[in-house]
N, C-alpha and C positions, 0 to 999 in steps of 0.2 A: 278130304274130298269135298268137292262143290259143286252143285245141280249145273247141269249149261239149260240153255232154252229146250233145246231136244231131249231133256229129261234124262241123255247118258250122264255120267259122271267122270268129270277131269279131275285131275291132280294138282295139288295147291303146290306152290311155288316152294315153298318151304324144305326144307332137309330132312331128310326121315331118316337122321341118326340110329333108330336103333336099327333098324336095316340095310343102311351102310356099315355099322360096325360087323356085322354080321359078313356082307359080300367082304369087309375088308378081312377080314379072319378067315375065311373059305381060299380068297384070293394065297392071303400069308402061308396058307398052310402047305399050296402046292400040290394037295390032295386030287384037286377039281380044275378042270379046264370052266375059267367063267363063260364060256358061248353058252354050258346049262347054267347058269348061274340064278334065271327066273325059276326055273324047275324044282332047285333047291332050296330058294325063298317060299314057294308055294308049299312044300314039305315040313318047312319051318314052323312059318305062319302061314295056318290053314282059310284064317280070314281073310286070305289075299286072293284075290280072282289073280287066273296068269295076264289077264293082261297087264294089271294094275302092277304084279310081276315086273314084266317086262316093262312098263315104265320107270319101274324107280331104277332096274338095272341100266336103261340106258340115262335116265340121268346119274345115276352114281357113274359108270363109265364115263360121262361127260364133264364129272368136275373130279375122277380119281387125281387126274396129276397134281392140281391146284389145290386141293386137300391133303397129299400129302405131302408136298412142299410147305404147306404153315404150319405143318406139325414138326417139321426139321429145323425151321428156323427160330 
């Protein structure tokens, strides 16, 4: 995480592997429909505000295909 001028906090560009591995394991298991998929990141890891939640799930939703096509190839 990185200060902006207004003093909220954005999300740095970067991968947050262990939190993708996690949504991808939740995803695999079938257990869970990912639409709560923040909810049970925030359950996880308690250090996560939802929203910050909700951002890494919709960037993991936004690069799931493209990550798991370099793992297949």
């Amino acid at each position: 995480m990185t200060a902006s001028r207004s003093g909220t906090r954005m999300r740095s560009l970067a991968p947050d592997s262990e939190y993708f591995a996690f949504l991808d394991a939740l995803r695999d298991s079938g257990e869970v429909n990912t639409v709560l998929a923040a909810t049970y990141l925030v359950r996880e890891f308690p250090n996560l505000r939802a929203e910050e939640a909700r951002a890494i799930c919709a960037d993991w939703r936004a690069t799931y295909h493209e990550r798991r096509t370099r793992l297949v190839h």
